[in-house]
N, C-alpha and C positions, 0 to 999 in steps of 0.2 A: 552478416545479416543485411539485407538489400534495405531501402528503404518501404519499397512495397510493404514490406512483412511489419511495418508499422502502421497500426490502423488508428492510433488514437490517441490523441494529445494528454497525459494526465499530468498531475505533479505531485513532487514527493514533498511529504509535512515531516517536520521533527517539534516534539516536544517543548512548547515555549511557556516555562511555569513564569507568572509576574506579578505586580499587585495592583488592585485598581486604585481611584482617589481617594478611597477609605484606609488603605494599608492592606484590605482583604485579599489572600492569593485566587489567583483566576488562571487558569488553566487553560490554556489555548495551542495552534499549531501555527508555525514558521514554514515560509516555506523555503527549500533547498535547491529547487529545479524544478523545471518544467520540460519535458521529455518526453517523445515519440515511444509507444508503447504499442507491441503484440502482448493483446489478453486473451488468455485461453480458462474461460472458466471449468474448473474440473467435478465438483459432485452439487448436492443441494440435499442438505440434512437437517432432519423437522426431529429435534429434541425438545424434551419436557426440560424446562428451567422454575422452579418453584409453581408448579400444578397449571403452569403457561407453555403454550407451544414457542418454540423461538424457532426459527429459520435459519440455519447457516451455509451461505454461499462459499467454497472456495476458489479461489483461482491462481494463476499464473501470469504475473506482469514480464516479458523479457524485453529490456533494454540493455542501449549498445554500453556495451564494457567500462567504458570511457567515463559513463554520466552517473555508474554506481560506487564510483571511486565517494568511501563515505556513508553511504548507505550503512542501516544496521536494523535489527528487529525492534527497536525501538521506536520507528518509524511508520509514517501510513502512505498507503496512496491515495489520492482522493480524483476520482473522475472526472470529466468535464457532467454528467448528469447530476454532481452533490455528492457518491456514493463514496465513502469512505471506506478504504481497507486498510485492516492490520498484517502487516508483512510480520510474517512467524518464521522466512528464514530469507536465506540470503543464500542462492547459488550460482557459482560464476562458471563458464566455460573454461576451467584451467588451460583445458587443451589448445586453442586458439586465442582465446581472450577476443572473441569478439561479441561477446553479450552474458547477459547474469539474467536469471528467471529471480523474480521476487515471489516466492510461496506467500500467499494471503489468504484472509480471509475477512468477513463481512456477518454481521447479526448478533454475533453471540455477545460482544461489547463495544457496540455501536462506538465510534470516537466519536 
């Protein structure tokens, strides 16, 4: 993959549970990299969620092979515009091994 075909600087979060100065858990995200991304967003679905519209964006993160070493669906992307996505899979170019698409998406559980 050229670098061209990288339009966008994001970075990837992994799950950081911890506690604050009360003892209380707080929930928040780590981040694991910062990474040259082609996004291809693919549908935009307007479902009823408890008698509410919710909006759900998909898309496709592809970065180079190398920077998903580690990656898992437990993770998010989050844009340089704030947008947070949930990566729901993980697929790699077995063939060449030179980039992985992150399947994601956006709306339906806001991170």
């Amino acid at each position: 993959m050229r670098a061209g075909q990288r339009s966008e600087l994001v970075q990837i979060q992994k799950p950081a549970d911890g506690y604050d100065d009360f003892g209380q858990p707080v929930i928040g995200w780590d981040k694991v990299i910062d990474v040259w991304a082609n996004i291809l967003h693919r549908t935009g679905l307007e479902i009823i969620r408890a008698d509410a519209p919710t909006s759900i964006v998909q898309a496709s993160f592809r970065i180079p092979f190398l920077a998903a070493d580690g990656v898992t669906a437990s993770m998010r992307v989050l844009c340089a515009d704030g947008t947070a996505y949930n990566i729901k899979g993980v697929l790699p170019d077995r063939l060449r091994r030179e980039y992985v698409d992150l399947v994601c998406e956006t709306g339906a559980r806001d991170a």
